[in-house]
DSSP file (Angstrom, degrees, kcal/mol; ACC not computed):
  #  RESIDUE AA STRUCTURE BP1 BP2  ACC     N-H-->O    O-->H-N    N-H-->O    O-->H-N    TCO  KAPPA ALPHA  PHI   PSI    X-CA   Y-CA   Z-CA
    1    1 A X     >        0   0    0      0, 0.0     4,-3.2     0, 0.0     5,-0.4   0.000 360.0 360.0 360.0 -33.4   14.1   12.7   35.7
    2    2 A X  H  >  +     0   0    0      2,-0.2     4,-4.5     3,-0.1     5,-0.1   0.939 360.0  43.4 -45.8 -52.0   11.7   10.0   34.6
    3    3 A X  H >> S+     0   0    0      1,-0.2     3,-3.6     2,-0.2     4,-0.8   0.902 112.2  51.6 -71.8 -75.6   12.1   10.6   30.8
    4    4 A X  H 3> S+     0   0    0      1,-0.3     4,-1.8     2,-0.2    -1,-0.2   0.545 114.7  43.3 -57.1 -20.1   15.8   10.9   31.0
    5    5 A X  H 3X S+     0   0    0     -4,-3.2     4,-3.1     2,-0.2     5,-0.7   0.926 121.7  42.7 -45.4 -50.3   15.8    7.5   32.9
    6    6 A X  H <X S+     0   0    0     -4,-4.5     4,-5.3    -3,-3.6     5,-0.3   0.982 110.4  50.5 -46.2 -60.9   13.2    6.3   30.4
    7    7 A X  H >X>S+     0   0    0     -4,-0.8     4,-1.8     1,-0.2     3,-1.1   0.904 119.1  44.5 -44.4 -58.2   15.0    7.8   27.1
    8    8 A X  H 3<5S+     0   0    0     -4,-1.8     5,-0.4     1,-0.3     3,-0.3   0.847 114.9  45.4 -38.8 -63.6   18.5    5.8   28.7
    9    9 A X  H 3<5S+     0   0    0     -4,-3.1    -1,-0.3     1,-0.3    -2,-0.2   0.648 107.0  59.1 -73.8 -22.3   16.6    2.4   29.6
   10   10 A X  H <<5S-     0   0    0     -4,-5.3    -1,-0.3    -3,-1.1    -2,-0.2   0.962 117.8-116.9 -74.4 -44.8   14.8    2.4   26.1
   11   11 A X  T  <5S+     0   0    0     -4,-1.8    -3,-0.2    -3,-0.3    -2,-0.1   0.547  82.9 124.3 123.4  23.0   18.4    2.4   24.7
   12   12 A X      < -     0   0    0     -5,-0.9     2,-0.2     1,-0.3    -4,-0.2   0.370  64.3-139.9 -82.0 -13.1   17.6    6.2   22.9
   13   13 A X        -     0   0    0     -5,-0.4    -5,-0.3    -6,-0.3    -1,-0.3  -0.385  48.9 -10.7  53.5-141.3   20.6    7.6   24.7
   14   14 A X        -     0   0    0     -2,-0.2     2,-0.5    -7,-0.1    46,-0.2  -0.498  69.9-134.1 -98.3 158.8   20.6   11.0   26.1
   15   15 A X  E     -A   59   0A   0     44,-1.9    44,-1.5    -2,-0.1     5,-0.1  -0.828   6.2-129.4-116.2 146.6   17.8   13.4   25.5
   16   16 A X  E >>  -A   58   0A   0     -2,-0.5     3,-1.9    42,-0.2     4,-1.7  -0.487  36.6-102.0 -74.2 161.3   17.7   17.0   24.6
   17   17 A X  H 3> S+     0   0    0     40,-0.6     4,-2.3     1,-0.3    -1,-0.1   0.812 126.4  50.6 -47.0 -26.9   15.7   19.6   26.4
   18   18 A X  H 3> S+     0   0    0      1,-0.2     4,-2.2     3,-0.1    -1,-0.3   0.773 103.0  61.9 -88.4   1.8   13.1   19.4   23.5
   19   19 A X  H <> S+     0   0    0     -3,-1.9     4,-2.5     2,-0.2    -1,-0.2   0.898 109.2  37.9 -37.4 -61.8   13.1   15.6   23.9
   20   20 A X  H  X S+     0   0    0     -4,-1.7     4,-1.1     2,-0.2     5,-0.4   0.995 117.4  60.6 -51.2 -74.4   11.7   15.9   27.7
   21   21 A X  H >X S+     0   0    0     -4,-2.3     4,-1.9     1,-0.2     3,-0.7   0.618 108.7  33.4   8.3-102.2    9.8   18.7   26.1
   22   22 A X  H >< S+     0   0    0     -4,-2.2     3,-2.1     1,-0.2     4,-0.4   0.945 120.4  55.7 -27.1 -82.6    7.8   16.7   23.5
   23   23 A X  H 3< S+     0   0    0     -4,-2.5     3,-0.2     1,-0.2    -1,-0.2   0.546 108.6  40.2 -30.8 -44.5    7.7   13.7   25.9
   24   24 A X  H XX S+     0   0    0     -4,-1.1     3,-5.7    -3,-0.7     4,-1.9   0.596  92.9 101.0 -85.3 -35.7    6.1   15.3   29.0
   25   25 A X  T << S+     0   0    0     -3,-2.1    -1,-0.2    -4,-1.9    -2,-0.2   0.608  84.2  49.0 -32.7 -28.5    3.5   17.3   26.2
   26   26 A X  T 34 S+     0   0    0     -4,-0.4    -1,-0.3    -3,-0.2    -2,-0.1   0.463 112.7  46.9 -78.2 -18.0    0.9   14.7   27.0
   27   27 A X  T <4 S+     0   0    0     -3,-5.7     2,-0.5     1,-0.2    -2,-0.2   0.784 117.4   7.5-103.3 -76.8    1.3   15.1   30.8
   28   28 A X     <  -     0   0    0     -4,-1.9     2,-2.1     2,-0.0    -1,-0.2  -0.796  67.8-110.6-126.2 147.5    1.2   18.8   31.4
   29   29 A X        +     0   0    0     -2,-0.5     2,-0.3    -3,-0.1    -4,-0.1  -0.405  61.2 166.4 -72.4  61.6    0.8   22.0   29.9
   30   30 A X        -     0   0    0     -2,-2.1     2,-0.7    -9,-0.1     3,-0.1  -0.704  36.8-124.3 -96.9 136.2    4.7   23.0   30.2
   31   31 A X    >>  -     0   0    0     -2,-0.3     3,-3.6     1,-0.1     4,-1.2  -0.708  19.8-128.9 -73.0 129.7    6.7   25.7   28.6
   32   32 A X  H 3> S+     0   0    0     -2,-0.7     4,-2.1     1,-0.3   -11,-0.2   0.742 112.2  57.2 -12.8 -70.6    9.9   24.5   26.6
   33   33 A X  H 3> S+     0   0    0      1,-0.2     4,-2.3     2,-0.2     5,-0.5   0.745 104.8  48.7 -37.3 -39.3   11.8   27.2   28.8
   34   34 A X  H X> S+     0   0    0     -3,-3.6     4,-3.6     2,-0.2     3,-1.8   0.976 107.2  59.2 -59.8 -57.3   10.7   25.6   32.1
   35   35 A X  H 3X S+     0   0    0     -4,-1.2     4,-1.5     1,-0.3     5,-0.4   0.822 115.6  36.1  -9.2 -79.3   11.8   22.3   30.5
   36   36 A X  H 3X S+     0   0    0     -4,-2.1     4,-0.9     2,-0.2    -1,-0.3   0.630 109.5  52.5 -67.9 -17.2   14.8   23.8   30.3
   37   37 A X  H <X>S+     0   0    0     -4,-2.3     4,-3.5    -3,-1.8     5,-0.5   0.833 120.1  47.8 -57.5 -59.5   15.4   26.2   33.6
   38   38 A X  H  X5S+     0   0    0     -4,-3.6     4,-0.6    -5,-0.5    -2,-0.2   0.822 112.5  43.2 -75.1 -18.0   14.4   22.7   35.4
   39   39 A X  H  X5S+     0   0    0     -4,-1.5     4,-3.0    -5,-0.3    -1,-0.2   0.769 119.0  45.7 -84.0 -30.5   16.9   20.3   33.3
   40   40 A X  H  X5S+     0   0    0     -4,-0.9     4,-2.5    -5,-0.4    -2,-0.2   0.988 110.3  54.4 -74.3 -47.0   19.7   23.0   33.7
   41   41 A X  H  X5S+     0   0    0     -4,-3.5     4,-2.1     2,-0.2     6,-0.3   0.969 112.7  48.6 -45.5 -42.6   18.7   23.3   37.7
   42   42 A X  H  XXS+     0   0    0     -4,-0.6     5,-1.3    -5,-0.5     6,-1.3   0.933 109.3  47.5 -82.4 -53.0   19.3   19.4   37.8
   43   43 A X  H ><5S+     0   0    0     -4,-3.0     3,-1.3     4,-0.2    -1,-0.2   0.997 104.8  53.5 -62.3 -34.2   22.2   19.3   36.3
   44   44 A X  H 3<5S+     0   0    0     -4,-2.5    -1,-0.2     1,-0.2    -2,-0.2   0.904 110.5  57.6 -70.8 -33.1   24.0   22.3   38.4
   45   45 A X  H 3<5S-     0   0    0     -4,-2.1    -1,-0.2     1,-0.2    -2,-0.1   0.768 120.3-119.2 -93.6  13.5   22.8   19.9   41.7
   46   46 A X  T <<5S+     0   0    0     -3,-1.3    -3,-0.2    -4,-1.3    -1,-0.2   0.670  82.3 127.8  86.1  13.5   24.7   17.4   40.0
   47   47 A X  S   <S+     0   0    0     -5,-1.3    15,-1.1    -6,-0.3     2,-0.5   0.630  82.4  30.8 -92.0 -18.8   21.2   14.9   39.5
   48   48 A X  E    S-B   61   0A   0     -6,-1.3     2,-0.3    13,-0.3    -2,-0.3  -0.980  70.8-139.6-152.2 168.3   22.4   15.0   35.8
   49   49 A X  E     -B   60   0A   0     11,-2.1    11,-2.2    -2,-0.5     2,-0.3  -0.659  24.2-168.5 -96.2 137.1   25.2   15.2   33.4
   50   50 A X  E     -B   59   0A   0     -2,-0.3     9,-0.2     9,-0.2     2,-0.2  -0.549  11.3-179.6-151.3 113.7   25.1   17.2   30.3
   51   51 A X  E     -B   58   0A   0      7,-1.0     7,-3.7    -2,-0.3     2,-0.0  -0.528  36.8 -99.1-117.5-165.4   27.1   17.8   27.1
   52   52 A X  E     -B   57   0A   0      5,-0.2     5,-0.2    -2,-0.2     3,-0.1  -0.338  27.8-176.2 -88.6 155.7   26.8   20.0   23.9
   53   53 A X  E >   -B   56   0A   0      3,-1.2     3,-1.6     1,-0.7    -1,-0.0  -0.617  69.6 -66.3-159.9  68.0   25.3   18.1   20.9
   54   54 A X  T 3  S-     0   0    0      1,-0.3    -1,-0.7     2,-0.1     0, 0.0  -0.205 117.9  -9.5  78.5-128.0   25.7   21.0   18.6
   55   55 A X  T 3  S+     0   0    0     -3,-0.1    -1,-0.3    -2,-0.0     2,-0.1   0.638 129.8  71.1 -84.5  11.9   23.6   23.8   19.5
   56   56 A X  E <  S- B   0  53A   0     -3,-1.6    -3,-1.2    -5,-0.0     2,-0.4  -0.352  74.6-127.6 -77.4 167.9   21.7   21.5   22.2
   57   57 A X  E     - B   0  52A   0     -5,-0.2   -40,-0.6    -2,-0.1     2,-0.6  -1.000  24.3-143.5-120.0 129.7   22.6   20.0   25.7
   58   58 A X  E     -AB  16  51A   0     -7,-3.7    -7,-1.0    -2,-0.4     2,-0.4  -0.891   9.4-143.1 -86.9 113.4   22.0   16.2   26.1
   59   59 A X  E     +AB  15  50A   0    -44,-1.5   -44,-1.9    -2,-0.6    -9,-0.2  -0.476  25.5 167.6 -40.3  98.2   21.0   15.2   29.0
   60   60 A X  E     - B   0  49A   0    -11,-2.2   -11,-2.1    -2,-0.4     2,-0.5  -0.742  42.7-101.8-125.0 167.6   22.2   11.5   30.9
   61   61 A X  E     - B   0  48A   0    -13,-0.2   -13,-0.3    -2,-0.2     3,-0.1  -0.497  18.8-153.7 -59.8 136.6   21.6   10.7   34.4
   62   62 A X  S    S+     0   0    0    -15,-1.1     2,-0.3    -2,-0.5   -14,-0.2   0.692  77.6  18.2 -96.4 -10.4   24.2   11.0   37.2
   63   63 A X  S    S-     0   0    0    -16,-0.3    -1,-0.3     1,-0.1     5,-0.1  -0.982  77.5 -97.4-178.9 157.4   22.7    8.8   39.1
   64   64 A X     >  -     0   0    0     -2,-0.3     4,-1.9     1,-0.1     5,-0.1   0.104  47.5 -97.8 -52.7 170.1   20.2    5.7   39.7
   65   65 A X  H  > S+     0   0    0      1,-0.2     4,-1.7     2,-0.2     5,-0.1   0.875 122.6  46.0 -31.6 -57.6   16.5    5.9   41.1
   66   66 A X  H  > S+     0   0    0      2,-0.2     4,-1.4     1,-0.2    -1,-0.2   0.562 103.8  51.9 -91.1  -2.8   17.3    5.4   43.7
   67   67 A X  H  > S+     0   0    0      2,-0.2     4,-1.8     3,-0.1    -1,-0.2   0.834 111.0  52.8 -49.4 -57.0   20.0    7.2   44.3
   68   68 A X  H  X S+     0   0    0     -4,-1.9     4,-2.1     2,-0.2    -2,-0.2   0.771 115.6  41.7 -49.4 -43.5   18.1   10.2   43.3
   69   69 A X  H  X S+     0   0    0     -4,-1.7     4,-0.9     2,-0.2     5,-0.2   0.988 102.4  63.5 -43.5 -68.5   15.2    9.2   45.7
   70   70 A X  H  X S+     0   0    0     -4,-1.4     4,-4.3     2,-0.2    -2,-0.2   0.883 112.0  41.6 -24.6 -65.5   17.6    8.3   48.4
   71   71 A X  H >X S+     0   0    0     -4,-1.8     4,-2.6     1,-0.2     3,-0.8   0.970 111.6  52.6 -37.2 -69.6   18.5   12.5   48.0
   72   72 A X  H 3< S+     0   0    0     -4,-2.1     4,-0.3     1,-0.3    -2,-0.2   0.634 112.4  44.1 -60.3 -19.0   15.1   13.6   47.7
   73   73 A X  H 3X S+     0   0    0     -4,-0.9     4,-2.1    -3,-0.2    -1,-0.3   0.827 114.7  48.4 -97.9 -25.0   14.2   11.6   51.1
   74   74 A X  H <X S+     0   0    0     -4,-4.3     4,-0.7    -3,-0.8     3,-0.3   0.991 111.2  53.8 -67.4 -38.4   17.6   13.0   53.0
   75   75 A X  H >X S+     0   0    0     -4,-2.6     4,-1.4     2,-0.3     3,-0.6   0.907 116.5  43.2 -63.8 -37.4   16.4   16.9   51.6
   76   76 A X  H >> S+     0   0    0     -5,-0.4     3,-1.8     1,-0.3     4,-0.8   0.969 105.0  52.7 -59.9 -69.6   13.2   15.9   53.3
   77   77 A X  H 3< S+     0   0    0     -4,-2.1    -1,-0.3    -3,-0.3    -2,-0.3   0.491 107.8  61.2 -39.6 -34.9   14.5   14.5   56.4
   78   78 A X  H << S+     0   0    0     -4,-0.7    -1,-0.2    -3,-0.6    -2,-0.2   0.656  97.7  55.6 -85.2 -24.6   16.6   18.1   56.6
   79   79 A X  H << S+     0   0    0     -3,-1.8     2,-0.4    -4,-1.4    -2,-0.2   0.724  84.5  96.6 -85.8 -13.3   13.5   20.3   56.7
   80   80 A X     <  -     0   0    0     -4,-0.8     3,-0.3     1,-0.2     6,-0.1  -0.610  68.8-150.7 -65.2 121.8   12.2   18.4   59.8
   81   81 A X  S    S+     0   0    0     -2,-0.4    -1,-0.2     1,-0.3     2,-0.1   0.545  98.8  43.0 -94.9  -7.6   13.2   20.5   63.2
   82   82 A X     >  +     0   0    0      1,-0.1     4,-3.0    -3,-0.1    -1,-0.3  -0.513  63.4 173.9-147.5  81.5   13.2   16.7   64.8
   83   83 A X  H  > S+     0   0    0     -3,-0.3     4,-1.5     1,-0.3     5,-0.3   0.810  82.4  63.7 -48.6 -49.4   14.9   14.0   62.5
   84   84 A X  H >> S+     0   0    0      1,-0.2     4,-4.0     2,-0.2     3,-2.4   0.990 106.7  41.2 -43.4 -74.1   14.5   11.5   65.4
   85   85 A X  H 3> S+     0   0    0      1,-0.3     4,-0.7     2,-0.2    -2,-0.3   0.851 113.2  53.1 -67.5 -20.1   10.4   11.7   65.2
   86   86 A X  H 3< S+     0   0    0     -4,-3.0     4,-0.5     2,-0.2    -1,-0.3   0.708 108.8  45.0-117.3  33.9   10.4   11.7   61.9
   87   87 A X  H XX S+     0   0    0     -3,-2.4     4,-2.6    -4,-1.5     3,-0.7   0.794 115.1  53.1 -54.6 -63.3   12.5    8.5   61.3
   88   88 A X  H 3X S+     0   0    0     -4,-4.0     4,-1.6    -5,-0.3    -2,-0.2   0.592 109.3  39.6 -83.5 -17.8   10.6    7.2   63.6
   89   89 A X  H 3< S+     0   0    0     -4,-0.7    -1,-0.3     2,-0.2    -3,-0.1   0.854 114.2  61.0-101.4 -42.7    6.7    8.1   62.0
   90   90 A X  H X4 S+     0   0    0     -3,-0.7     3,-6.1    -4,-0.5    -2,-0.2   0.982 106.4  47.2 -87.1 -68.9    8.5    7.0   58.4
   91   91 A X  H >< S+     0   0    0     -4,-2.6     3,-1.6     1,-0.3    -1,-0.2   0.845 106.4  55.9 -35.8 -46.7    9.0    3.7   60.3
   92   92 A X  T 3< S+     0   0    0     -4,-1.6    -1,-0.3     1,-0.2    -2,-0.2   0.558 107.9  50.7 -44.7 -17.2    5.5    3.5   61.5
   93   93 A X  T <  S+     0   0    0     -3,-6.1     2,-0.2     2,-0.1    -1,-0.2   0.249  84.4  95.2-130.3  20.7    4.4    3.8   58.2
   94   94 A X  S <  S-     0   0    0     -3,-1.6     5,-0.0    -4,-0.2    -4,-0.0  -0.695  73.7-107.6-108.7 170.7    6.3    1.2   56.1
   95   95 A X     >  -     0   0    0     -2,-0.2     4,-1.5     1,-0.1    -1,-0.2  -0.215  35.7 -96.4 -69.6-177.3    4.8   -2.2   55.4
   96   96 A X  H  > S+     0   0    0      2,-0.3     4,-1.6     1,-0.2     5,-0.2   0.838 128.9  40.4 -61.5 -40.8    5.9   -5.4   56.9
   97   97 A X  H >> S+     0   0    0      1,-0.2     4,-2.9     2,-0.2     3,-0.6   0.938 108.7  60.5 -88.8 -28.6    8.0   -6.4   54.4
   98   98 A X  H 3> S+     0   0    0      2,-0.2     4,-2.2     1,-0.2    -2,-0.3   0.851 106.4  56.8 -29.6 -61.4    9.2   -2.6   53.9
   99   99 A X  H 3X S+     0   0    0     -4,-1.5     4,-2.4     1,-0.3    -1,-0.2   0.567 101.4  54.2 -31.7 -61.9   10.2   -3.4   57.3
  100  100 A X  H <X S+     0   0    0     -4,-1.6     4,-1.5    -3,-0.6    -1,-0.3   0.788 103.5  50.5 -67.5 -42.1   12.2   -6.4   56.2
  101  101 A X  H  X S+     0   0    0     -4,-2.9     4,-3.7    -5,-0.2     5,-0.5   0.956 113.2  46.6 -73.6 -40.3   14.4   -4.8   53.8
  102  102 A X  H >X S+     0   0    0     -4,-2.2     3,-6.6    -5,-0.3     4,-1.0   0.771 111.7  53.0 -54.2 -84.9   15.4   -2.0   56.4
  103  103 A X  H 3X S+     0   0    0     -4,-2.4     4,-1.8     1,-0.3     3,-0.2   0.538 114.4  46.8 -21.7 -81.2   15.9   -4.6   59.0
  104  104 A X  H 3X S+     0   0    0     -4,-1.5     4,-2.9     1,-0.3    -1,-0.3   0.666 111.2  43.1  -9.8 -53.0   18.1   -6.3   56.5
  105  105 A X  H <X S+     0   0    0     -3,-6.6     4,-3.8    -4,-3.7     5,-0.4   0.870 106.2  58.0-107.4 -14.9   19.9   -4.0   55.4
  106  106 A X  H  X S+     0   0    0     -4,-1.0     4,-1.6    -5,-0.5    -2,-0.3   0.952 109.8  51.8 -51.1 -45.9   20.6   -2.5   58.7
  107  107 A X  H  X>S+     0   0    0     -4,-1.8     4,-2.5    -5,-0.3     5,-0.6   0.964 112.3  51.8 -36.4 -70.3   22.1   -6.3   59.8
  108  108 A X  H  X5S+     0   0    0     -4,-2.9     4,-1.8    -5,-0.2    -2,-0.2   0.842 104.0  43.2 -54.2 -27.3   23.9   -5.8   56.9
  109  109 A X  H  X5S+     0   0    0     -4,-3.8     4,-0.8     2,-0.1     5,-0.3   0.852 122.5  53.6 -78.5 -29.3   25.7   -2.1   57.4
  110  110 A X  H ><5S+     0   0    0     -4,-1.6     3,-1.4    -5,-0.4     4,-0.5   0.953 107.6  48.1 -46.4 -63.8   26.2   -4.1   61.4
  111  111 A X  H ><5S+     0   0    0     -4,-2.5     3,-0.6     1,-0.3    -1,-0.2   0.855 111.9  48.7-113.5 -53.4   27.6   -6.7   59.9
  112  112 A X  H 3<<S+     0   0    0     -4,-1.8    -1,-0.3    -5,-0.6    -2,-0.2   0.675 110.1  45.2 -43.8 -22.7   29.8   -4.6   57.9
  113  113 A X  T << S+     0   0    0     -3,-1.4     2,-1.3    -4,-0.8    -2,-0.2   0.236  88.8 112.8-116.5  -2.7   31.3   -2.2   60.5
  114  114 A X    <   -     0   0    0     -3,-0.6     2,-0.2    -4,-0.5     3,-0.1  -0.671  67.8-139.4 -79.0  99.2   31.8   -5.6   62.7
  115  115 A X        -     0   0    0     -2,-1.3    -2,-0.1     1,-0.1    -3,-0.0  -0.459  27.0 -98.4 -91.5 151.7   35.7   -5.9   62.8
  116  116 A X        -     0   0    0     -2,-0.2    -1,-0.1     1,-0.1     2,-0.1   0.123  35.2-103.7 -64.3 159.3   36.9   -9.3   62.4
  117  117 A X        -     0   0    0     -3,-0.1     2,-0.2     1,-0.1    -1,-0.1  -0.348  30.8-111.0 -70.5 146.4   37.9  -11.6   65.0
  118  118 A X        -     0   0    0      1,-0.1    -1,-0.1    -2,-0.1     3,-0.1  -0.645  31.4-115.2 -62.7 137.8   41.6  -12.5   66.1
  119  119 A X        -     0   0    0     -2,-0.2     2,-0.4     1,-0.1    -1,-0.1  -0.396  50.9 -94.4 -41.4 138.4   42.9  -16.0   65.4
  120  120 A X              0   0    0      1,-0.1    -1,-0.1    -3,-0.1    -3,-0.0  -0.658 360.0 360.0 -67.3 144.2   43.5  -17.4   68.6
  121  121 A X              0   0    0     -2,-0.4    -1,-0.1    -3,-0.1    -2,-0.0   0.262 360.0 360.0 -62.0 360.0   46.5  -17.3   70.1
């Protein structure tokens, strides 16, 4: 997910599997074929988009970072047999200011679901 964010945010467009390929070649000792098993697996869960570029697929994102995160911490949050405690242990364990932004934006989804007041009569 990294490269195809990268390839996008350099302005490269979308990448083909031997794009990642190449790119990741400095990081790990990967075959092409995983490359590709694992771009085609992300696209079918709908974490990227991909069309034909002659006898390639390019590869775009479907979504942000954080969006994608945002998944990867609810998939997480699903294997847990007690959601409560481990909300609650993830909370324990952000910084202060980590802290702040929840707080925040909990006040905001509040603030949101708060339906407006009547004019007085």
């Amino acid at each position: 997910m990294e490269v195809v964010w990268d390839w996008e945010d350099s302005g490269r467009g979308a990448p083909t599997a031997r794009d990642v390929s190449r790119a990741l070649a400095g990081d790990r000792d990967l075959a092409h074929t995983t490359v590709m098993t694992v771009l085609d697996r992300l696209a079918k869960k709908g974490f990227l988009r991909r069309r034909r570029d002659g006898r390639a697929w390019r590869y775009s994102p479907a979504e942000s970072r954080e969006s994608y995160v945002t998944e990867l911490m609810l998939g997480a949050l699903n294997e847990t047999g007690d959601r409560d405690a481990a909300l609650a242990h993830f909370v324990r364990s952000v910084s202060r200011d980590e802290m702040d932004v929840i707080r925040q934006a909990l006040a905001d989804l509040t603030a949101d679901r708060t339906p407006p007041k009547e004019p007085p009569a």
